[in-house]
C-alpha positions as MATLAB code, in Angstrom:
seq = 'XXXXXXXXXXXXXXXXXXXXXXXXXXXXXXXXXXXXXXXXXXXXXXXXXXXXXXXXXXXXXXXXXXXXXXXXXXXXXXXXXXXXXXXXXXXXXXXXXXXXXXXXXXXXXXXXXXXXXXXXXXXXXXXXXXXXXXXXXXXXXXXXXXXXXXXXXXXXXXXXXXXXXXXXXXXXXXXXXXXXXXXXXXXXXXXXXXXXXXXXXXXXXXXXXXXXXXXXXXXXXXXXXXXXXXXXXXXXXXXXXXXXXXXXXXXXXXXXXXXXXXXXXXXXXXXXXXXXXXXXXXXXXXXXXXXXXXXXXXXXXXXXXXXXXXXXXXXXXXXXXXXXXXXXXXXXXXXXXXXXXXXXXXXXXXXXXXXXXXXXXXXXXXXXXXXXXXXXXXXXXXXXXXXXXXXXXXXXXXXXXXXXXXXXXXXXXXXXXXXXXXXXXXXXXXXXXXXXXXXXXXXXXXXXXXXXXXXXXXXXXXXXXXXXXXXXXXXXXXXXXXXXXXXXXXXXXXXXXXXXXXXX';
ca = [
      49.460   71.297  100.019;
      46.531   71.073   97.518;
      46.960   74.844   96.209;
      51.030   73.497   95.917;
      49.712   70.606   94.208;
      47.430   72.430   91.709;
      50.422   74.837   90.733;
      52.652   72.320   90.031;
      50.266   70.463   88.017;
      49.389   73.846   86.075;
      53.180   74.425   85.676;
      53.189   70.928   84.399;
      50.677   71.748   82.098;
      52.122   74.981   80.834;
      55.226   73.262   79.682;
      53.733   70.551   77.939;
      51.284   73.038   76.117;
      55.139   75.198   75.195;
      56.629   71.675   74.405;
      53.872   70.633   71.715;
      53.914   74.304   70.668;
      57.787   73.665   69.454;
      57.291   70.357   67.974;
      54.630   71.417   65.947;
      55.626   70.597   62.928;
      57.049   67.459   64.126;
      53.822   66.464   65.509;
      52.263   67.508   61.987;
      54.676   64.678   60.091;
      53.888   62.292   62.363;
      50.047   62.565   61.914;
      50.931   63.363   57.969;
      52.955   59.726   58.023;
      50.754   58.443   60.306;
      47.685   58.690   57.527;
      49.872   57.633   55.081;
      50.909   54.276   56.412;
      47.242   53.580   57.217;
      45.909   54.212   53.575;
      48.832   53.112   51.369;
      46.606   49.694   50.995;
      50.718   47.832   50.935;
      51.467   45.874   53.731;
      53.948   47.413   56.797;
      56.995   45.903   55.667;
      57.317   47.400   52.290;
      57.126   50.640   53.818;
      59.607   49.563   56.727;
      62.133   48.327   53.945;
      61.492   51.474   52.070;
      62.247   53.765   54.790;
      65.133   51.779   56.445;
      66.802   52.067   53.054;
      66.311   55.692   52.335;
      67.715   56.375   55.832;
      71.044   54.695   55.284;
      71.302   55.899   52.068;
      70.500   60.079   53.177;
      71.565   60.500   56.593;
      74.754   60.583   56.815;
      74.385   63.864   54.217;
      71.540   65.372   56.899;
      73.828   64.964   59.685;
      77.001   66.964   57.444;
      74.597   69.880   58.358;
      74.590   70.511   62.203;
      78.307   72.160   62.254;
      77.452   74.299   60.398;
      74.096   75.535   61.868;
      75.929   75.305   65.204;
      78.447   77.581   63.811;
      76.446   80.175   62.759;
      75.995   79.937   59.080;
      72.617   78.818   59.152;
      71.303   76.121   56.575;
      73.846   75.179   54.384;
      72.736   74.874   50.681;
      76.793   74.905   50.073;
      76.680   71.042   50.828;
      75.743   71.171   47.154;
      80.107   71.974   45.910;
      80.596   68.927   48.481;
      78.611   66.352   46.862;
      80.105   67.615   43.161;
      83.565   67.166   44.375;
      82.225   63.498   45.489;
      81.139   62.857   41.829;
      84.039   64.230   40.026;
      86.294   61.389   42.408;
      83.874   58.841   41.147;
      84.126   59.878   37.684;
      87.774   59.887   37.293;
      87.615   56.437   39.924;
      85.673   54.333   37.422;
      87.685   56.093   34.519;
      90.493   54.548   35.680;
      89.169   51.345   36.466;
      89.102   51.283   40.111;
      87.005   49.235   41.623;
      85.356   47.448   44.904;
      87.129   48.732   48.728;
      90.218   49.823   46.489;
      88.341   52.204   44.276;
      85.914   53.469   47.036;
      89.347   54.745   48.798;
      90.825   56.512   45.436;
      87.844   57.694   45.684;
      87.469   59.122   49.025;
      91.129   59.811   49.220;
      90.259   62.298   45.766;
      87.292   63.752   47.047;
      88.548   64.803   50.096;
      90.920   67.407   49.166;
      88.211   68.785   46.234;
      85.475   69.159   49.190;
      87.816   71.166   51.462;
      89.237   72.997   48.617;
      85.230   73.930   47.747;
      84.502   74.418   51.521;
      87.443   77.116   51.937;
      86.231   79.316   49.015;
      82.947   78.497   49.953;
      83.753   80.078   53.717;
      85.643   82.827   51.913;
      82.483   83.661   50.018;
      80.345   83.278   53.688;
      82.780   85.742   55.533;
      81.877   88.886   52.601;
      78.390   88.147   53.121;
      77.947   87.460   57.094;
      73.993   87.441   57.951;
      72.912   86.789   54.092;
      74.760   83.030   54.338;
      71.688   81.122   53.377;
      70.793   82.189   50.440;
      74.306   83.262   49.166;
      74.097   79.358   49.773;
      71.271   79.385   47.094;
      72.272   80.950   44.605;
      76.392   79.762   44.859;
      74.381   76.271   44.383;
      73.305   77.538   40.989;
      76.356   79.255   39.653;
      77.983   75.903   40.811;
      76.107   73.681   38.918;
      77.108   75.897   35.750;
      80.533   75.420   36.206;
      80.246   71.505   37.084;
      77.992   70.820   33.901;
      80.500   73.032   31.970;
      83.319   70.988   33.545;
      81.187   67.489   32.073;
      80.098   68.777   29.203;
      83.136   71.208   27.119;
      86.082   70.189   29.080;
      86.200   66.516   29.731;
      86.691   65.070   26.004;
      86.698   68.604   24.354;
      90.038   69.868   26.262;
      91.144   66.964   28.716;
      91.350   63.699   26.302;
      89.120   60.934   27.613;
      88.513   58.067   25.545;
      85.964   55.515   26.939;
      82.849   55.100   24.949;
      80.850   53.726   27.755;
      81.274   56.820   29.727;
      81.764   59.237   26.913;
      78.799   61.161   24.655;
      78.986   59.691   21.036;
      80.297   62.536   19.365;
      83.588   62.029   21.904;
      82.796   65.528   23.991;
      80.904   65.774   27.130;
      80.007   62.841   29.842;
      76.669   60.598   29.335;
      73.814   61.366   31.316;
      74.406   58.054   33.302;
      76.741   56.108   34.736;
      76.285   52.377   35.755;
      78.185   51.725   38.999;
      77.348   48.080   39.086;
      80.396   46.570   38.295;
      83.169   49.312   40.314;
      81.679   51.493   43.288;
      78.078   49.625   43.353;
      77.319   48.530   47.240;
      81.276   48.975   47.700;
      80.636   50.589   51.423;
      76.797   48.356   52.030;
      78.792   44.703   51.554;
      81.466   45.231   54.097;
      80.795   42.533   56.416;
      79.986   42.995   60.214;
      82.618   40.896   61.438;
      85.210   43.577   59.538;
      83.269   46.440   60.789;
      83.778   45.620   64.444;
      87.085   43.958   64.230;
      88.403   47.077   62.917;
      87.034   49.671   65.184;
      87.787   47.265   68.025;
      91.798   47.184   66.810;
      91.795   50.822   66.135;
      89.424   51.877   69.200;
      92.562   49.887   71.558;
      95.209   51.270   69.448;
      94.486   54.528   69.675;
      93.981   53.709   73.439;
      97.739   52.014   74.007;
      98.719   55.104   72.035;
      97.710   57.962   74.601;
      98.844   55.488   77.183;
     102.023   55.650   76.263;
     101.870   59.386   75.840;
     100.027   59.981   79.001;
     103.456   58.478   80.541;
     106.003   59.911   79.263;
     103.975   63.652   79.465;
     102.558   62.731   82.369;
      99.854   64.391   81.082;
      95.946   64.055   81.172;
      95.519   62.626   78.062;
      93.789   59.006   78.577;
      90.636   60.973   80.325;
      88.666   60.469   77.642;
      89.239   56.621   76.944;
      88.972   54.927   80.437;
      90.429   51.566   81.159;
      86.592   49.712   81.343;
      86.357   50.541   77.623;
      90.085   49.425   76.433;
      88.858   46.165   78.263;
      85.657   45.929   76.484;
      87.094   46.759   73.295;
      89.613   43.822   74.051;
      86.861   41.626   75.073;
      84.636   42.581   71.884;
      88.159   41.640   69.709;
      88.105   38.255   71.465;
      84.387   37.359   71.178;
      84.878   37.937   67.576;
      87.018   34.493   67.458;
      84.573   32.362   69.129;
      82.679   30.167   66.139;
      79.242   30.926   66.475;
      79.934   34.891   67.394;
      81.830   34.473   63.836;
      79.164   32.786   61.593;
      76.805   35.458   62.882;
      78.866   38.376   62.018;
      79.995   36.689   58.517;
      77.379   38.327   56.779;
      77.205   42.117   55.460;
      73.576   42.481   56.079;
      72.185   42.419   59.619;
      68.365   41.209   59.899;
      66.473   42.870   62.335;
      64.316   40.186   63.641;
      68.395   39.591   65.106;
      69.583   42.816   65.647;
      66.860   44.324   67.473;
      66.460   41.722   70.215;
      70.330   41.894   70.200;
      70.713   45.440   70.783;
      67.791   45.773   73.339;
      69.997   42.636   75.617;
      73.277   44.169   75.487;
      70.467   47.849   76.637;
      69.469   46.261   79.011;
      73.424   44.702   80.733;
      74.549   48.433   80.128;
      71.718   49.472   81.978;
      71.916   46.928   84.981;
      75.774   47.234   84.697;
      75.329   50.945   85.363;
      72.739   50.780   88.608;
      74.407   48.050   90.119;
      78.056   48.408   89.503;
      79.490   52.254   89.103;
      79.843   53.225   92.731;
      80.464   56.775   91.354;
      77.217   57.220   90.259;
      75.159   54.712   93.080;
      73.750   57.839   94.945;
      72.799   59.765   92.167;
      68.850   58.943   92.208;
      68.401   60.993   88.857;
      71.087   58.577   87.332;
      69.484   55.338   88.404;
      66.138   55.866   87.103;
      67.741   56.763   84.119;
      68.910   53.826   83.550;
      66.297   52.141   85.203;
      63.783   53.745   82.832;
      66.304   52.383   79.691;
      66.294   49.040   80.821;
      62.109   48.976   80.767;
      62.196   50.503   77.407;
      64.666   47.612   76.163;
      62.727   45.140   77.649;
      59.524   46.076   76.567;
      61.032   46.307   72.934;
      62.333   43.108   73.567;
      58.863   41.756   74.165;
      57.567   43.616   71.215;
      59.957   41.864   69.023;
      58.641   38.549   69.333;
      55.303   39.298   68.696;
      54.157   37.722   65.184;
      53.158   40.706   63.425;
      56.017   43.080   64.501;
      58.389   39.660   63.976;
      57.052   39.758   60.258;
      58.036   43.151   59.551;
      61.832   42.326   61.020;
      62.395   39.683   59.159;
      61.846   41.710   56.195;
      64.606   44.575   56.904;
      68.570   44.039   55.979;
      70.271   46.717   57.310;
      73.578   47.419   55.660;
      76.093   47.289   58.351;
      79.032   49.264   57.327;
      76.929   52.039   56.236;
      74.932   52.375   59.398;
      78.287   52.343   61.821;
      79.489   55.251   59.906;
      76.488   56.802   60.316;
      76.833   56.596   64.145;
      80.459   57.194   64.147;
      79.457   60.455   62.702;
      76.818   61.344   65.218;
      79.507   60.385   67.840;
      82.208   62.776   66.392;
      79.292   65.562   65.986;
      78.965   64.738   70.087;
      82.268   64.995   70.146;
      83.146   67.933   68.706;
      81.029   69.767   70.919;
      82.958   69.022   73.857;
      86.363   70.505   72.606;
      87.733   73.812   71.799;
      86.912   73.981   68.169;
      83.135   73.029   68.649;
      83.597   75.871   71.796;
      84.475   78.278   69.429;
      82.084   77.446   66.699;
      79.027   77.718   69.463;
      80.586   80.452   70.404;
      80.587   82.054   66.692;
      77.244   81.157   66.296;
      75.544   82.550   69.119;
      77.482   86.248   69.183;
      79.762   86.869   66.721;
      80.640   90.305   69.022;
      81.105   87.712   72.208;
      83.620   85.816   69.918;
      85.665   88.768   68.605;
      85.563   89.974   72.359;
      87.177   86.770   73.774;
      89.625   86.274   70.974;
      88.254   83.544   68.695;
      89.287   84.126   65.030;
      85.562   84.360   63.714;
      86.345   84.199   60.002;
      88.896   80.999   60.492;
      86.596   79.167   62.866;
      83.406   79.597   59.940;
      86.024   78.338   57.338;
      86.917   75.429   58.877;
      82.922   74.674   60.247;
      82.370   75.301   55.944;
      85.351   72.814   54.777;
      84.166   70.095   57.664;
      80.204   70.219   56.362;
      81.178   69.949   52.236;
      83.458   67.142   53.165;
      81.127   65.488   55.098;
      79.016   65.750   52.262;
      81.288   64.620   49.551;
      81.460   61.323   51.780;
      77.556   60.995   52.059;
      77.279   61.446   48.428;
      79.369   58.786   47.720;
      77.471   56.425   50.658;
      74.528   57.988   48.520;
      75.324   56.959   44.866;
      77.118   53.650   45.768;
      74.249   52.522   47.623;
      71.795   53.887   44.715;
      74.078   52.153   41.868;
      73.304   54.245   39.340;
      75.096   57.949   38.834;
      72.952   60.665   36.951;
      75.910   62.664   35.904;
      73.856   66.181   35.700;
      71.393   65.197   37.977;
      72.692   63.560   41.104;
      73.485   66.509   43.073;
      70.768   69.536   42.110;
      68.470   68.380   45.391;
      70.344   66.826   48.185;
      70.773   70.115   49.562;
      67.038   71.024   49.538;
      66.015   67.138   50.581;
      68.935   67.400   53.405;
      67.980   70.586   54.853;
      63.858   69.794   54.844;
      64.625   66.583   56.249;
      66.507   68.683   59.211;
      64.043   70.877   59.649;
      61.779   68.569   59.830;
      62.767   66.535   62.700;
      62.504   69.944   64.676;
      65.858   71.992   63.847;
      65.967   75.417   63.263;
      68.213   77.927   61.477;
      70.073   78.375   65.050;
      69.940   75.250   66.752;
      70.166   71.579   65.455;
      71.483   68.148   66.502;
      71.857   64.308   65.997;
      68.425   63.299   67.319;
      66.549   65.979   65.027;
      68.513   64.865   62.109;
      67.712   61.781   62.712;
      64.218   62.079   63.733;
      63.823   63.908   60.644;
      64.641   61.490   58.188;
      63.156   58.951   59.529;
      59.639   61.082   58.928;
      60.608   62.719   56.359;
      61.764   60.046   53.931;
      58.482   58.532   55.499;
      56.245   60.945   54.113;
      58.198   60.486   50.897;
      57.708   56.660   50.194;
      53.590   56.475   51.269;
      52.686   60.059   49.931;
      51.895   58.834   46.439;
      50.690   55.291   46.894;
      48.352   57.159   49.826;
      47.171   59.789   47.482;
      46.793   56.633   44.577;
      44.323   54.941   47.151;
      42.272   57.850   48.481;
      42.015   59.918   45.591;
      42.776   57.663   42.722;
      45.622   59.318   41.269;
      49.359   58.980   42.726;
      50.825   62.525   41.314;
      48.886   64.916   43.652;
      51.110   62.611   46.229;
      54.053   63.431   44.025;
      52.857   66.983   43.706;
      52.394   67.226   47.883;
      55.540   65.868   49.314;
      57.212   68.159   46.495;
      55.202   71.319   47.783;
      56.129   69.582   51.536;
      59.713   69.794   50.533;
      59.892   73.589   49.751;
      57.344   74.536   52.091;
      58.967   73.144   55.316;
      62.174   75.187   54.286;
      59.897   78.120   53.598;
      58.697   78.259   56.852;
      61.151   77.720   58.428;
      63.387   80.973   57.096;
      60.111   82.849   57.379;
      60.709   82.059   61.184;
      64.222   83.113   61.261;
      63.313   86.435   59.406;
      60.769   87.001   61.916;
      63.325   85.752   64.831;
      65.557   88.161   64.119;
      63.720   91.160   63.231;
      64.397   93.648   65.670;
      61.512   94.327   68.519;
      60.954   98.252   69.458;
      58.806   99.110   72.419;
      56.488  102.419   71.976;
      58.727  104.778   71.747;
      61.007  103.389   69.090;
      63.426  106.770   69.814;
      63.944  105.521   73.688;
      65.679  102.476   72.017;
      66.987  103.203   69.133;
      67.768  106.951   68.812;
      68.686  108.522   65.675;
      72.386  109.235   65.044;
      72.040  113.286   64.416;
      69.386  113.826   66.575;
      70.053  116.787   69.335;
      69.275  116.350   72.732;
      66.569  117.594   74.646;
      68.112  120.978   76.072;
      69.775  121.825   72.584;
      66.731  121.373   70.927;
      65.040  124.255   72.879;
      67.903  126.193   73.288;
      67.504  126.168   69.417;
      63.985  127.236   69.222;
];
């Protein structure tokens, strides 16, 4: 028993040693951010606010990146075509004069077709140049950029007539280097209030629901699977609460404070949680899935606790999270989880693990890496307009050069790889990323008295992480040869064995 004992401790061991060995440079930001927090001399809420606004401002464009990394292509510096075909929509939007919820959807409802447009050549340009995707990427960010600034600079007021000095350069050709969004697309998405937010996906949510009923019966088909009855009643229940007078003053608002919505959230945790051990007889034998959900319902409570402690209370009531903004950033991580569990995302796993495999079983490699292209740049287009409507300000020339390198080292950073990435590593990867970003200067202002080397090291932090992380890949995929490299790979005219004597 002992000697058992020992091993399984020592197995125990090994794997944690090969887990920390993978998060390395996961565990490096979090010592990095760590530091930084502790010698930026400002008090924990600034940096809280800080971060909690950078995160709903960037991740939804982060997260536009994990289709295509689970397709295949790698890293995709295309996002870059995306998030111009965002800021051509908002150009000709505020042109026009459209403004508030109306002019954010001419504007999405433009952008759209520009980014899939972009993300078809783009996939067309990706299929010529299969293995070399990442930095045909690169460089088709570049030769982009010449044609947008072309586009903004010769064409609008030089060949298409546009007459609005606000917008306009004096001479009448070319776009000004800003754009003030504070009277059109400014906080269009971020003052949505949470009582529309949930009224509306509870409507659509039992819609859609009632929908594939109906379907269901008159196919008599399997189509309701994957909405079951307990959530079309707690949809309907959700609808209802939403009438009751205090559940409506709380929701009124369009920001939600998180001295309320943590506590909140870690209650309803903890109901799910109970509601799961104690009610779904499916599950009631499974002892993995009750202490689970056991284990969730600790967690909640304890971060219930935590919450009403008075230092951790004082950083909470400093944070107003956007509400809108956030629920489409989880309605994208759910269609991401989503995706994976139908054909398409099947195909595109497929795709990216063995191209061979997929021609073999009949998947239409170059369609499937087109569509994976035209989702990610139209995912993009929509988080660069989350972006620059939460930012208020739109640098014409400007606004799009780095959100592919910020995206993509915020990714990597959070523990993805060129092959493999997913919600929780996006996510985890702005969070320390953005991090880094906000207490990097005013740390390097306090310990060595001048904040640019902070400017200069999350800059070098930026390219760096990326750096290493292709130098990986290249190293990856390089191909392994044992000692006699001719046992593996033999050369195409060489004769064997018996003819070669024979020749002698």
């Amino acid at each position: 028993m002992k000697n058992n004992y020992a091993l399984y401790l020592k197995d125990r061991g090994i794997s944690g040693l090969k887990t920390l060995y993978a998060n390395k440079v996961v565990l490096m930001f979090v010592v990095l951010c760590t530091f930084g927090i502790l010698t930026t001399g400002k008090p924990a809420s600034y940096t809280v606010v800080e971060v909690f606004s950078r995160f709903g401002r960037n991740t939804f464009l982060v997260l536009a990146l994990i289709i295509p990394v689970l397709a295949g292509l790698g890293l995709n510096f295309g996002i870059v075509v995306g998030a111009m075909a965002a800021q051509v929509a908002i150009f000709w939007t505020i042109y026009w004069g459209f403004t508030g919820l109306k002019g954010l959807f001419i504007c999405v409802l433009m952008a759209t077709p520009i980014a899939i447009l972009f993300g078809w050549m783009v996939g067309k340009l990706y299929n010529k140049t299969k293995g070399a995707e990442m930095i045909t990427g690169l460089i088709l960010a570049y030769f982009a950029d010449g044609l947008y600034q072309f586009f903004f600079l010769f064409l609008i007021g030089g060949v298409i007539p546009v007459d609005n000095p606000s917008m306009i350069i004096a001479g009448g050709t070319g776009v000004k280097n800003t754009i003030d969004l504070t009277s059109n697309l400014k906080y269009a998405i971020d003052t949505i209030s949470m009582l529309t937010v949930v009224r509306g996906f509870a409507v659509i949510y039992c819609i859609v629901s009632l929908l594939l009923w109906a379907l269901n019966r008159r196919k008599r088909t399997n189509l309701q699977t994957p909405l079951q009855k307990d959530r079309l009643i707690a949809a309907a229940i959700v609808l209802a609460l939403t009438f009751v007078p205090v559940v409506n003053t709380f929701m009124a608002t369009d920001r939600l404070q998180l001295s309320k919505g943590v506590p909140a959230l870690a209650g309803l945790i903890m109901l799910l949680g109970l509601y799961r051990v104690l009610v779904v007889k499916e599950k009631k034998e499974d002892e993995a899935f009750r202490m689970r959900n056991l284990t969730m319902v600790l967690i909640a409570a304890a971060v219930l606790g935590a919450s009403f402690l008075p230092g951790v209370q004082k950083v909470l009531w400093a944070v107003h999270l956007p509400v809108m903004t956030y629920a489409l950033i989880a309605l994208l991580c759910v269609f991401n989880s989503w995706l994976l569990g139908t054909k398409m995302g099947q195909d595109m796993r497929t795709v990216g693990q063995s191209r061979t495999v997929a021609n073999a079983a009949g998947i239409n490699v170059d369609r499937t890496r087109i569509i994976a292209m035209c989702m990610s740049t139209t995912l993009a287009a929509w988080g660069q307009i989350i972006y620059l409507q939460n930012l208020g300000t739109f640098a014409t020339y400007g606004a799009h050069t780095m959100c592919g390198q910020y995206a993509i080292a915020a990714l990597l950073v959070g523990g993805a790889s060129v092959q493999q990435a997913n919600n929780k590593q996006a996510i985890l990867g702005v969070f320390l990323f953005h991090t880094l970003f906000v207490v990097a200067p005013l740390s390097a202002s306090t310990v060595f008295g001048s904040a640019l080397i902070g400017e200069y090291f999350r800059v070098f932090i930026c390219y760096g992480v990326i750096a290493l992380s292709l130098a990986m890949h290249a190293w990856k995929a390089k191909p392994k040869f044992g000692k006699d490299a001719n046992t593996i790979l033999p050369r195409p005219n060489a004769l064997p064995a018996e003819s070669t004597s024979t020749a002698q």
